[in-house]
C-alpha angles and dihedrals in degrees: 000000000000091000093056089048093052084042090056090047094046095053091043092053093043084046101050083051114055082047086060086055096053111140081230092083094037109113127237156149112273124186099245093181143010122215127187114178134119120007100319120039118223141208127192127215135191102216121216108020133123128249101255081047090059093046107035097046133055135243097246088056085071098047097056108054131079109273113083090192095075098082140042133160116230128218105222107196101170096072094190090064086042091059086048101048108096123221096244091026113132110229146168119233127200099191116186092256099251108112118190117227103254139126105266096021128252134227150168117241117220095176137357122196117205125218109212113250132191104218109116 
């Protein structure tokens, strides 16, 4: 009886953790808008957030706090990546280092990396 019962325990503590460790609660960098006006289209992205965070709040939550570092719009040059990036999709940007002073900032991408959703 004793064995079931550490069993039991054992199971209930692997399973609660690998529940802590769900990807739902990993931060990232998700895409909040698209923009495609003018020569370069844009896209602007609210970096290290969760996922219900990046569903549940707006673009304009993160623009108005403190911390100017939230937010950045991207320059997309390569238009092909741009029509296959996805409004809620978690990415990685590389930008060329030069940010422009704005508010938000501005970059260039140099490459974004997507990270799959299921969302469609």
């Amino acid at each position: 009886m004793n064995i079931s019962l550490v069993r039991l325990l054992l199971m209930t503590s692997l399973l609660n953790l690998t529940m802590g460790c769900s990807t739902d609660s990993e931060k990232g960098d998700y895409i909040f808008s698209k923009e495609n006006k003018g020569d370069v289209p844009k896209i602007t992205v609210v970096h290290s957030i969760s996922e219900q965070e990046a569903n549940n709040r707006s673009l304009s939550e993160f623009l108005r706090n403190d911390d100017l570092n939230d937010v950045t719009i991207y320059h997309v040059l390569d238009v092909d990546l741009y029509n296959e990036l996805k409004i809620g999709e978690r990415v990685t940007v590389k930008s060329t280092g030069y940010q422009m002073q704005s508010n938000p900032p501005q970059e260039i991408a140099e490459e974004i990396n997507g990270h799959s959703i299921d969302k469609d």
